[in-house]
PDB file of N, CA, C and O in Angstrom:
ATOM      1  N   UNK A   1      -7.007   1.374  24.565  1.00  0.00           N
ATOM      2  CA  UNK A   1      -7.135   1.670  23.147  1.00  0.00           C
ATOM      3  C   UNK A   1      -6.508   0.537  22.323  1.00  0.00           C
ATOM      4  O   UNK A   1      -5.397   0.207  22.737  1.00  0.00           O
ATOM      5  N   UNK A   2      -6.979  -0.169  21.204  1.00  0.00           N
ATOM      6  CA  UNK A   2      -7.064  -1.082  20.449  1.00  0.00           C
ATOM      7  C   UNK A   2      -5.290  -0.408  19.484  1.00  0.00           C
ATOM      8  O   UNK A   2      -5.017   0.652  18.921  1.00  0.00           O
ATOM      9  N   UNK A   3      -4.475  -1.731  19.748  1.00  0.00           N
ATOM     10  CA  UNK A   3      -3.470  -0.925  18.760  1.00  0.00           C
ATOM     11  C   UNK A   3      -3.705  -0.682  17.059  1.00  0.00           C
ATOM     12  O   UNK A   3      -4.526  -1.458  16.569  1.00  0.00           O
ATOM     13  N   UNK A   4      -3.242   0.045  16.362  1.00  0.00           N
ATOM     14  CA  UNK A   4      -3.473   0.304  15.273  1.00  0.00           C
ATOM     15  C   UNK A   4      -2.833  -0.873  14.188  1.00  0.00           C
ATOM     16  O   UNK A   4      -1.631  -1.110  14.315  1.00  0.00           O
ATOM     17  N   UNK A   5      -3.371  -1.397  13.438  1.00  0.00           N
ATOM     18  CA  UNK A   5      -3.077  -2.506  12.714  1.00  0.00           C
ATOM     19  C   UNK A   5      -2.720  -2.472  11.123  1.00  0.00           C
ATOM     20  O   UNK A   5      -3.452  -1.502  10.928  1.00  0.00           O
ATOM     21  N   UNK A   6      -2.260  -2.705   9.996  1.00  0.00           N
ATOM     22  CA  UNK A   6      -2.384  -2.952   8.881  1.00  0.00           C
ATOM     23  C   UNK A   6      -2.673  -4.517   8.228  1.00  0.00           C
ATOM     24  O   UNK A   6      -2.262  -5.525   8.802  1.00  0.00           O
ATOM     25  N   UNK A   7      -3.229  -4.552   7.297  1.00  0.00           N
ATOM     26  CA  UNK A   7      -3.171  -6.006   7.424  1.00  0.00           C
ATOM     27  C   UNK A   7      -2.083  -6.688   6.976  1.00  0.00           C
ATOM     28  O   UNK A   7      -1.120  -5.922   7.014  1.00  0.00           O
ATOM     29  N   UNK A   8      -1.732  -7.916   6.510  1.00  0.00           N
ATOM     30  CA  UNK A   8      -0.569  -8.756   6.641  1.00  0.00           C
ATOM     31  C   UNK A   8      -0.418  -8.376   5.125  1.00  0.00           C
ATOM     32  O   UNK A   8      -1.271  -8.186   4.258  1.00  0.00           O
ATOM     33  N   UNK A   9       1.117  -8.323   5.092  1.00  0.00           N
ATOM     34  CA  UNK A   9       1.709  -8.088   3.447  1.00  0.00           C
ATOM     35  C   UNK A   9       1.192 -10.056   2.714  1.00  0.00           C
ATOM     36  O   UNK A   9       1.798 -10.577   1.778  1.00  0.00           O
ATOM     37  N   UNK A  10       0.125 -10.663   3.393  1.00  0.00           N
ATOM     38  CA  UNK A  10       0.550 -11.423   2.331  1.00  0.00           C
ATOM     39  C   UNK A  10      -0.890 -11.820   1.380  1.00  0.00           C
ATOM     40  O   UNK A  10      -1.183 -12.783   0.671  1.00  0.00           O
ATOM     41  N   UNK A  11      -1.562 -10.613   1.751  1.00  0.00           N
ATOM     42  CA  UNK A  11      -3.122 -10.357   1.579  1.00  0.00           C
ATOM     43  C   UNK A  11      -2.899  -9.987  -0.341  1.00  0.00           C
ATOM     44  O   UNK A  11      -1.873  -9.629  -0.917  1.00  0.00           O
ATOM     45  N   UNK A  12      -4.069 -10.210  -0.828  1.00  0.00           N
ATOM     46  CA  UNK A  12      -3.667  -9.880  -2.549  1.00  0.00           C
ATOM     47  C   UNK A  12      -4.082  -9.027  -2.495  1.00  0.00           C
ATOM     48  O   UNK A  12      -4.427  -8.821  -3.658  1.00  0.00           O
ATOM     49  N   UNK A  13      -4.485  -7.890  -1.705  1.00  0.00           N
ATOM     50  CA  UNK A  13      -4.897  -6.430  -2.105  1.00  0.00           C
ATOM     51  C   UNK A  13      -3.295  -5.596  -2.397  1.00  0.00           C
ATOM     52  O   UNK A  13      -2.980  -4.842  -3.318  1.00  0.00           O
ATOM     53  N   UNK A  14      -2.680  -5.970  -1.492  1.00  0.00           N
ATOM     54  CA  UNK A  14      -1.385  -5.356  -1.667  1.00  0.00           C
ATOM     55  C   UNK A  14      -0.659  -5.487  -2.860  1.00  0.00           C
ATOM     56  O   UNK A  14      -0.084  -4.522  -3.363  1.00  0.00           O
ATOM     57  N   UNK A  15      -0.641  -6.669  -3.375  1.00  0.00           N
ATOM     58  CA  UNK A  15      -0.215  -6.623  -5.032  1.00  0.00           C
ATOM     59  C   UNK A  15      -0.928  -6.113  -6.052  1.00  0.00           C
ATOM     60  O   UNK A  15      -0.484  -5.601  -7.080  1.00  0.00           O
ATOM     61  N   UNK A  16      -2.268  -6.302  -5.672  1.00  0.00           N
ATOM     62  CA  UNK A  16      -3.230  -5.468  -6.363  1.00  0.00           C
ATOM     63  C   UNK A  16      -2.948  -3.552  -6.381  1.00  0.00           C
ATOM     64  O   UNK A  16      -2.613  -2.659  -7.160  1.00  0.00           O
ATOM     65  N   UNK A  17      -3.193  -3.677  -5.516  1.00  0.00           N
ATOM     66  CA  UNK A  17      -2.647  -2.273  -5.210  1.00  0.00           C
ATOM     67  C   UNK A  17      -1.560  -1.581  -6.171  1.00  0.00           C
ATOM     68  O   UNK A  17      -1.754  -0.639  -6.940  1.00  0.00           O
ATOM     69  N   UNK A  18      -0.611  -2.143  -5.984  1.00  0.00           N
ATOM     70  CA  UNK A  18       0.647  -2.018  -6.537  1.00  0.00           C
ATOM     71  C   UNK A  18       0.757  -2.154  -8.037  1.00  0.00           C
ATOM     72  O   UNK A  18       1.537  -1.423  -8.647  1.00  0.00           O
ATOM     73  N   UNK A  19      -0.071  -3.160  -8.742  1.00  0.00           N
ATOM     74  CA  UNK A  19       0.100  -3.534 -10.118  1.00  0.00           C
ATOM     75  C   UNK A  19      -1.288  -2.550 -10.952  1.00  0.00           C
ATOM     76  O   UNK A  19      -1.564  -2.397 -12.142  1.00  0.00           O
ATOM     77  N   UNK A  20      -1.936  -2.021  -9.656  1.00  0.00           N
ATOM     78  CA  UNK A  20      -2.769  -0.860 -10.651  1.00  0.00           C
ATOM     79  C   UNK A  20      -4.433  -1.468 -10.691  1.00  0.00           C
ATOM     80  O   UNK A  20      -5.418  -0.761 -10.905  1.00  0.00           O
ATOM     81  N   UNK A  21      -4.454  -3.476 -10.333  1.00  0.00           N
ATOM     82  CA  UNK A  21      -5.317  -3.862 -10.521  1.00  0.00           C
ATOM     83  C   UNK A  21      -6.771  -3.010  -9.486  1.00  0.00           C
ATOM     84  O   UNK A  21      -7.937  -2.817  -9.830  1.00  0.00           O
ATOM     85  N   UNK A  22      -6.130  -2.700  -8.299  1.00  0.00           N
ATOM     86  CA  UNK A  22      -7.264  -2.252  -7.378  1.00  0.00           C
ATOM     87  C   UNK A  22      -7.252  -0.075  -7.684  1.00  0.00           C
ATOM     88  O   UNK A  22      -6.388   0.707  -7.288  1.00  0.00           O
ATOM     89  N   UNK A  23      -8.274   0.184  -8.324  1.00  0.00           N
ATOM     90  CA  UNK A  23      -8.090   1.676  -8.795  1.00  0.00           C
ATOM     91  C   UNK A  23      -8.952   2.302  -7.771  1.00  0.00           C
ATOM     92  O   UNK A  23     -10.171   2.259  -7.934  1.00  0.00           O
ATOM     93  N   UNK A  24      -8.442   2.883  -6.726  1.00  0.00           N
ATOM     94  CA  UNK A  24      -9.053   3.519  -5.361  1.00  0.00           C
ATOM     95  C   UNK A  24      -8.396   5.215  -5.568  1.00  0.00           C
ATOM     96  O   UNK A  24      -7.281   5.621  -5.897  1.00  0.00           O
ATOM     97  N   UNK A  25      -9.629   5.893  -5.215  1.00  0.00           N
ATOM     98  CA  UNK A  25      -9.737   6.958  -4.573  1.00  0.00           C
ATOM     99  C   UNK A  25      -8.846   7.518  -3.525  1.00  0.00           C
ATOM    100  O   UNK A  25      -9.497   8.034  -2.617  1.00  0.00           O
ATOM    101  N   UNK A  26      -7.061   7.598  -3.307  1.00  0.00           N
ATOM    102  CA  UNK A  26      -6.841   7.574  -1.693  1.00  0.00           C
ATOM    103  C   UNK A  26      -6.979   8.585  -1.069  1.00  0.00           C
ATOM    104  O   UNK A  26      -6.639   9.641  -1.604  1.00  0.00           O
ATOM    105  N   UNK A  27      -7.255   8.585  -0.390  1.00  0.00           N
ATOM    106  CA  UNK A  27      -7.255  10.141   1.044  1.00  0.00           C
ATOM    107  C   UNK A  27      -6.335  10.665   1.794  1.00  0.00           C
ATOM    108  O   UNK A  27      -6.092  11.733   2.356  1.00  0.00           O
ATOM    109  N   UNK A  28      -5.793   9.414   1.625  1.00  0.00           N
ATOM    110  CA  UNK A  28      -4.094  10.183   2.128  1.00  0.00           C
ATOM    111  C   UNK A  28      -3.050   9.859   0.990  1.00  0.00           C
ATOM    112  O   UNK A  28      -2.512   8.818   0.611  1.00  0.00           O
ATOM    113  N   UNK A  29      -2.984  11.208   0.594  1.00  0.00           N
ATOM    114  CA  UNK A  29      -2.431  11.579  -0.475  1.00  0.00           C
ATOM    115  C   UNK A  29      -0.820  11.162  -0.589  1.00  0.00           C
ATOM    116  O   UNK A  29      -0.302  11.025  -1.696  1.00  0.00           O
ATOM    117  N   UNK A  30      -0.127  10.985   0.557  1.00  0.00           N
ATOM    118  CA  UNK A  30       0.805  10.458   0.589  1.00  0.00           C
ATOM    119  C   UNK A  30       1.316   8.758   0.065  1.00  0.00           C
ATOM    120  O   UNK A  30       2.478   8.442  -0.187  1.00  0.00           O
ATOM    121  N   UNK A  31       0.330   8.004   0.010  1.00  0.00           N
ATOM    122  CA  UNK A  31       0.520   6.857   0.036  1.00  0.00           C
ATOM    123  C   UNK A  31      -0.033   7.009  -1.443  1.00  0.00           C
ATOM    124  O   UNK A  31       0.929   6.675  -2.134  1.00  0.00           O
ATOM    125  N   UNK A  32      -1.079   7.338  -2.290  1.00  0.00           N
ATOM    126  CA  UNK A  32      -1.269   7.638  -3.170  1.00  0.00           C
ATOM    127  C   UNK A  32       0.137   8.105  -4.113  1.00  0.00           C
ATOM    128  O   UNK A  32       0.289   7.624  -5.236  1.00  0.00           O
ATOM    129  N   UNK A  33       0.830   8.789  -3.708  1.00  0.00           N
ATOM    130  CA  UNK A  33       2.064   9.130  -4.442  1.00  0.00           C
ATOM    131  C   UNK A  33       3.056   7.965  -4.584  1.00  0.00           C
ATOM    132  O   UNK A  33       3.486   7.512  -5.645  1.00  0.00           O
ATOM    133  N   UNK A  34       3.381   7.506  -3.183  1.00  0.00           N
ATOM    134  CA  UNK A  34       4.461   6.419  -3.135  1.00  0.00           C
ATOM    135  C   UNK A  34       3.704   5.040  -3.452  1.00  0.00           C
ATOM    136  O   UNK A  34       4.406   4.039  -3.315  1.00  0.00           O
ATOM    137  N   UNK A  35       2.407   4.844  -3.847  1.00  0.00           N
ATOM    138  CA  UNK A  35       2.091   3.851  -4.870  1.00  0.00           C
ATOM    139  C   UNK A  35       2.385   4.465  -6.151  1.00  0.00           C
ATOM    140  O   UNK A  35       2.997   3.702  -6.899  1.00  0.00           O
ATOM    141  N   UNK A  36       2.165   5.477  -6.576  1.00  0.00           N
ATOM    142  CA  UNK A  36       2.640   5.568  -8.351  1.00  0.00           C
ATOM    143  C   UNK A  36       3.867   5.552  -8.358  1.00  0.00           C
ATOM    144  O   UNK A  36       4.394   5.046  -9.348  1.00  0.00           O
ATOM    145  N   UNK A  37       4.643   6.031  -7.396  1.00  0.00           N
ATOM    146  CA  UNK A  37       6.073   6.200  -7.475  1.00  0.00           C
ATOM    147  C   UNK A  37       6.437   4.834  -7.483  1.00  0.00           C
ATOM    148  O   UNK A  37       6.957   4.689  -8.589  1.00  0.00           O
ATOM    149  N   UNK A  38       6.470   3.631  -6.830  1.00  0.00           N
ATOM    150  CA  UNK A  38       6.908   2.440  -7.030  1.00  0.00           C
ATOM    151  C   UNK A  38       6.183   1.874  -8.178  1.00  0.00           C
ATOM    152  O   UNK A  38       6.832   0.940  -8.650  1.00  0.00           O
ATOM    153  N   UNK A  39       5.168   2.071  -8.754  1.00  0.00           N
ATOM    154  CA  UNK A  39       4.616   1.505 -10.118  1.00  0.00           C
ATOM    155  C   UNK A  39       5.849   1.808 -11.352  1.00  0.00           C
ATOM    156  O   UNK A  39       6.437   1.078 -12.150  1.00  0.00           O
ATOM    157  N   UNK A  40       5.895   3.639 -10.966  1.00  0.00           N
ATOM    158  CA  UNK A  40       6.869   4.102 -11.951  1.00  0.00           C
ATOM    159  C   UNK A  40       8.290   3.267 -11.942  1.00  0.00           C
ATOM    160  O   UNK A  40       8.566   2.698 -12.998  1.00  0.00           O
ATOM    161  N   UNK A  41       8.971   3.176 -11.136  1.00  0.00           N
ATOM    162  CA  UNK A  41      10.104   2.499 -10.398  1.00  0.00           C
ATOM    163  C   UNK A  41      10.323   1.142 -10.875  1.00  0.00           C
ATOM    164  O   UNK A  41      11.430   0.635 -11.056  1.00  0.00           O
ATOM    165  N   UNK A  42       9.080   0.534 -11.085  1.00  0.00           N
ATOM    166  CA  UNK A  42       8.963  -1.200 -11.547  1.00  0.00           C
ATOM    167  C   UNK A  42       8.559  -1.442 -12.804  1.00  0.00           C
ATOM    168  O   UNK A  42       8.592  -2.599 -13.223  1.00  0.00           O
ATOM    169  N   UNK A  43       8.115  -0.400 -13.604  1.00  0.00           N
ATOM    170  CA  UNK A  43       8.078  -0.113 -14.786  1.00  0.00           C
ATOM    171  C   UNK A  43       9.392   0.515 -15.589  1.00  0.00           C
ATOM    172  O   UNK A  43       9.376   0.727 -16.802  1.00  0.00           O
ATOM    173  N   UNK A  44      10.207   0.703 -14.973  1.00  0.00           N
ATOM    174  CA  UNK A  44      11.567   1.692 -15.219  1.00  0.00           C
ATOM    175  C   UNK A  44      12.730   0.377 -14.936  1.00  0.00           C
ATOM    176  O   UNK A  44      13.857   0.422 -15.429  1.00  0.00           O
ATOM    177  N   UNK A  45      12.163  -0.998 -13.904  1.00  0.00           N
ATOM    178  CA  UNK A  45      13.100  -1.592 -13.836  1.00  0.00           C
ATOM    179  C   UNK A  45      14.229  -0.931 -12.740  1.00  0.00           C
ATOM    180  O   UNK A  45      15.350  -1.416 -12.590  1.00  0.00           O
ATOM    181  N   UNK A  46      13.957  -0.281 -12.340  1.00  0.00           N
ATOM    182  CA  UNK A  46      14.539   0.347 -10.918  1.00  0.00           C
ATOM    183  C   UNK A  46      14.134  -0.196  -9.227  1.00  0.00           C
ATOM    184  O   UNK A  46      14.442   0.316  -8.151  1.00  0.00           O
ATOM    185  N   UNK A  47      13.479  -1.200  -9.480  1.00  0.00           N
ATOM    186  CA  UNK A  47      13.250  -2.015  -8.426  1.00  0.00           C
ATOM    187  C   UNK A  47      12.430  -2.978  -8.174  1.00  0.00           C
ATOM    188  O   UNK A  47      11.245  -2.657  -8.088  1.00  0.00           O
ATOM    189  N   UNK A  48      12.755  -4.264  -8.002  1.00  0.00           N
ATOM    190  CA  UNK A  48      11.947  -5.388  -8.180  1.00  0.00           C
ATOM    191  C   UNK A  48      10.528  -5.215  -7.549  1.00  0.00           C
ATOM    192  O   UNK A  48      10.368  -4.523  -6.544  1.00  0.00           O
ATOM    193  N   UNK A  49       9.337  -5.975  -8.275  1.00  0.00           N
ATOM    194  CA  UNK A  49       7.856  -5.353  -7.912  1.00  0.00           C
ATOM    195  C   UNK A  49       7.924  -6.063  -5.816  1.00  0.00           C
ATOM    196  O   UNK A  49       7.432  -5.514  -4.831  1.00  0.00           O
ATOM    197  N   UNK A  50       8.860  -7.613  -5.905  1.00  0.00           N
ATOM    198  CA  UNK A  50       8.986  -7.551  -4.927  1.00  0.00           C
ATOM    199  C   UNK A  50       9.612  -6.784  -3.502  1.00  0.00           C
ATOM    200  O   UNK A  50       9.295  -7.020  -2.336  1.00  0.00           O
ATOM    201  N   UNK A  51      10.729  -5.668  -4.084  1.00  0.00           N
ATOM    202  CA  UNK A  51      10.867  -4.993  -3.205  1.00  0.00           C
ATOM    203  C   UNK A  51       9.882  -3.417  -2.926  1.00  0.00           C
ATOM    204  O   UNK A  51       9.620  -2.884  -1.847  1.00  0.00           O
ATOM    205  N   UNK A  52       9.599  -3.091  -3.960  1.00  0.00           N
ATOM    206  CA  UNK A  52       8.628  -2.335  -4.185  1.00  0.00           C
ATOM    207  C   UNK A  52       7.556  -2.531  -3.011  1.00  0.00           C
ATOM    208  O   UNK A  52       7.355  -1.826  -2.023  1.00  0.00           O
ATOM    209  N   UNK A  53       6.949  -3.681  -3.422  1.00  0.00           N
ATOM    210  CA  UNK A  53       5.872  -3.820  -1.975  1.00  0.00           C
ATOM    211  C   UNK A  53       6.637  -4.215  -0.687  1.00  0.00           C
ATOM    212  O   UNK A  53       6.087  -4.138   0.412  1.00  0.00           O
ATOM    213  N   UNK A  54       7.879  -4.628  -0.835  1.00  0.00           N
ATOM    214  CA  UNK A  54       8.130  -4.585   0.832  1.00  0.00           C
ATOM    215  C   UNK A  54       8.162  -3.626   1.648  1.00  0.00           C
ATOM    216  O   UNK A  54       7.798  -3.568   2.822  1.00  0.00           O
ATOM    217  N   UNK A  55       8.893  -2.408   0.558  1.00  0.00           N
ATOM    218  CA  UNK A  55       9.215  -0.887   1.152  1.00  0.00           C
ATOM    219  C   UNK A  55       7.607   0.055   0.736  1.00  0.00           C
ATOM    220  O   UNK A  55       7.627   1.194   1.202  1.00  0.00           O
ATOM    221  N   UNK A  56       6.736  -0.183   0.210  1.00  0.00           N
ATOM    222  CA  UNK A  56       5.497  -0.209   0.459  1.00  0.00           C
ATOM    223  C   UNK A  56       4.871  -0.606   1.719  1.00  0.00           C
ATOM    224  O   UNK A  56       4.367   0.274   2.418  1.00  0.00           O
ATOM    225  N   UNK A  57       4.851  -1.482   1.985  1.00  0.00           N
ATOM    226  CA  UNK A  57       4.412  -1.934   3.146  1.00  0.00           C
ATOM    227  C   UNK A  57       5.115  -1.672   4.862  1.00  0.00           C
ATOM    228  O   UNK A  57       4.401  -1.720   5.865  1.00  0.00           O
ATOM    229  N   UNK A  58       6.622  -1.400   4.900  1.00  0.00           N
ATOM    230  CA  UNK A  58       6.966  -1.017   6.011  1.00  0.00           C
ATOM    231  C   UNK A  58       6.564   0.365   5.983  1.00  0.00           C
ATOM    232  O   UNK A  58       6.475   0.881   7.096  1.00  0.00           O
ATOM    233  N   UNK A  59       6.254   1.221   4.821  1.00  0.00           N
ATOM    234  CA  UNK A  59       5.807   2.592   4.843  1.00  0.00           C
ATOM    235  C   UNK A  59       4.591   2.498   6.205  1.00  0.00           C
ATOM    236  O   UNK A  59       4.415   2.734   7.400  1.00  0.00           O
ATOM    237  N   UNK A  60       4.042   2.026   5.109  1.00  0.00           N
ATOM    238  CA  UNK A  60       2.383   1.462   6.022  1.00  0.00           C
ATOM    239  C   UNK A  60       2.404   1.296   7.240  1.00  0.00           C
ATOM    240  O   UNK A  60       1.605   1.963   7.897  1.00  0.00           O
ATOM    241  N   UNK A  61       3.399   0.274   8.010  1.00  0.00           N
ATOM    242  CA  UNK A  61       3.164  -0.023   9.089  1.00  0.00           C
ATOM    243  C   UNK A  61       3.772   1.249   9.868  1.00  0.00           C
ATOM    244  O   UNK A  61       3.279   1.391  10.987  1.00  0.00           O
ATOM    245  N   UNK A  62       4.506   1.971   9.594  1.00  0.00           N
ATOM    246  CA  UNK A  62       5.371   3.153  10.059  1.00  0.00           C
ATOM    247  C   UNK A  62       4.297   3.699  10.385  1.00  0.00           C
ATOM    248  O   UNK A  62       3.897   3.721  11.549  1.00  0.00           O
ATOM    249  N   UNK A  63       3.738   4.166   9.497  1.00  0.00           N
ATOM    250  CA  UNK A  63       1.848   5.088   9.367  1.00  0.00           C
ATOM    251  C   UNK A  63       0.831   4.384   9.386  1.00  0.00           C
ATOM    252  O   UNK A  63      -0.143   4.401   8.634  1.00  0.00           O
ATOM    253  N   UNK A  64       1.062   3.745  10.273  1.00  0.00           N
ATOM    254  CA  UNK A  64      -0.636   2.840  10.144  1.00  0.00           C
ATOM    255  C   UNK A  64      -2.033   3.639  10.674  1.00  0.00           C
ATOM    256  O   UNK A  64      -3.216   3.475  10.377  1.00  0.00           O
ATOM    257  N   UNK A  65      -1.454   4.442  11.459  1.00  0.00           N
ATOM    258  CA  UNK A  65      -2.844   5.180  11.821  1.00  0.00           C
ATOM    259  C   UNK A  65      -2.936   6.359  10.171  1.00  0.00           C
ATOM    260  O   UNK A  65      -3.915   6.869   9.627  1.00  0.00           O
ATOM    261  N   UNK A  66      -2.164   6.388   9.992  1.00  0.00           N
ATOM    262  CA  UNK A  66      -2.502   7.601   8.711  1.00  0.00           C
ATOM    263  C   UNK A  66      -3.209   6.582   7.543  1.00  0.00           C
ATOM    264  O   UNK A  66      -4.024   7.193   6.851  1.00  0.00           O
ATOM    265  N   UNK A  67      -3.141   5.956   7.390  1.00  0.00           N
ATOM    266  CA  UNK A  67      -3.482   4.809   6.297  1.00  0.00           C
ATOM    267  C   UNK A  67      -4.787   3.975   6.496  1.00  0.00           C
ATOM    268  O   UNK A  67      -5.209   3.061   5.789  1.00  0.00           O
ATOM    269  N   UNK A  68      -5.370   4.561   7.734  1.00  0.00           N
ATOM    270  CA  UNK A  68      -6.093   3.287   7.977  1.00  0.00           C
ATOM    271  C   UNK A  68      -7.656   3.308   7.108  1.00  0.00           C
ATOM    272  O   UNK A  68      -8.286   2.331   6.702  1.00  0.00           O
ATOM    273  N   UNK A  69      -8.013   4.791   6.990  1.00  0.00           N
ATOM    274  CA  UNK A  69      -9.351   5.119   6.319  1.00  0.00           C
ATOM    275  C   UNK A  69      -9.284   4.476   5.065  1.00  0.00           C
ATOM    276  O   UNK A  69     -10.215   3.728   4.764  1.00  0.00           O
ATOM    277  N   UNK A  70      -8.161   4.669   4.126  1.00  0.00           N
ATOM    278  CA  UNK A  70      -7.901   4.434   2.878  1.00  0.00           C
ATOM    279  C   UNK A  70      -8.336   2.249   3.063  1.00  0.00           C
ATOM    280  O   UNK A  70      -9.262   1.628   2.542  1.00  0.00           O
ATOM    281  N   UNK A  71      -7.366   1.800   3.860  1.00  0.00           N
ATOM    282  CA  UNK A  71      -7.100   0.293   3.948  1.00  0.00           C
ATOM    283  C   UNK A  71      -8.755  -0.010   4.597  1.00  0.00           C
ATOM    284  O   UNK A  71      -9.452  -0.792   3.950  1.00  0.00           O
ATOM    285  N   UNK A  72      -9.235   0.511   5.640  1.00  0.00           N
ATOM    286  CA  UNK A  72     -10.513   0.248   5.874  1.00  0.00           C
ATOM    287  C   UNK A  72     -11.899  -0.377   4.178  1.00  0.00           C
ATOM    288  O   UNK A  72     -12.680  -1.315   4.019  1.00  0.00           O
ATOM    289  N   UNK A  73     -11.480   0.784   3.373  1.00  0.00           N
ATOM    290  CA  UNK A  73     -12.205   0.592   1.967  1.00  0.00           C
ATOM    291  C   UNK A  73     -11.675  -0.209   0.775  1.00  0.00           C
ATOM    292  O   UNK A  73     -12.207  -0.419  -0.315  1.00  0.00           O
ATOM    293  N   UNK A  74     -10.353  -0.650   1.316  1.00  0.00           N
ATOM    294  CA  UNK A  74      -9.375  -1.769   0.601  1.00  0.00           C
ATOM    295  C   UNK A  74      -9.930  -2.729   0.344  1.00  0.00           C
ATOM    296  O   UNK A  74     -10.633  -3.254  -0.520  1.00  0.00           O
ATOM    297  N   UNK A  75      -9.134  -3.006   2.000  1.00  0.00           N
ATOM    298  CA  UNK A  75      -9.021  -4.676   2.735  1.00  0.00           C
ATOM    299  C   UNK A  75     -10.324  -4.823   3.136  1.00  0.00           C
ATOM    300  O   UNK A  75     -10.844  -5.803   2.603  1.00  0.00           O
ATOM    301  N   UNK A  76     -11.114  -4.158   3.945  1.00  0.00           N
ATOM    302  CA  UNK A  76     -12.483  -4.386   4.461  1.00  0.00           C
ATOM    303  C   UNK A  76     -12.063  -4.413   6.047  1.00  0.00           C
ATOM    304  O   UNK A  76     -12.213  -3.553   6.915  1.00  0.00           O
ATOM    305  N   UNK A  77     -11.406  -5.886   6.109  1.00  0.00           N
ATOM    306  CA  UNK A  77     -11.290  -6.450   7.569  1.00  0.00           C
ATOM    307  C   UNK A  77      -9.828  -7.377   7.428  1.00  0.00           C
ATOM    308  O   UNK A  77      -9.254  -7.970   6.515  1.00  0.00           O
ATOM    309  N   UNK A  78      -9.588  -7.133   8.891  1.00  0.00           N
ATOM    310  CA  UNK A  78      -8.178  -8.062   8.355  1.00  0.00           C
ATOM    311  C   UNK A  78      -8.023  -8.074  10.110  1.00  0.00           C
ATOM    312  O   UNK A  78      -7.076  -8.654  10.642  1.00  0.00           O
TER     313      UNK A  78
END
């Protein structure tokens, strides 16, 4: 079985993501939350947009199989 992957934090969907530019549908509702929640957070000045996506992104890799339908219609391919 193929291991489960996310793509690399240094892809511009991920900032996209984050700054609101990419407006997706998510399916897993979880990641959907903890993207507005760090929007809110970096808008409040409660945490740099760069740490924001770091702790964004180790989310991800934690859950990469939960994430992957959503990132499949993102990223495309990675």
């Amino acid at each position: 079985m193929a291991e489960v992957t996310i793509p690399p934090i240094t892809r511009a969907e991920w900032r996209k993501m984050l700054s609101g530019e990419i407006n997706h549908n998510f399916r897993n509702y979880v990641l959907q939350l903890q993207i507005h929640e760090a929007q809110k957070n970096i808008k409040n000045n409660k945490v740099s947009f760069e740490d924001a996506l770091k702790d964004l992104y180790l989310l991800c890799e934690k859950y990469s199989l939960a994430v992957q339908n959503d990132f499949k219609q993102i990223f495309i391919k990675w």
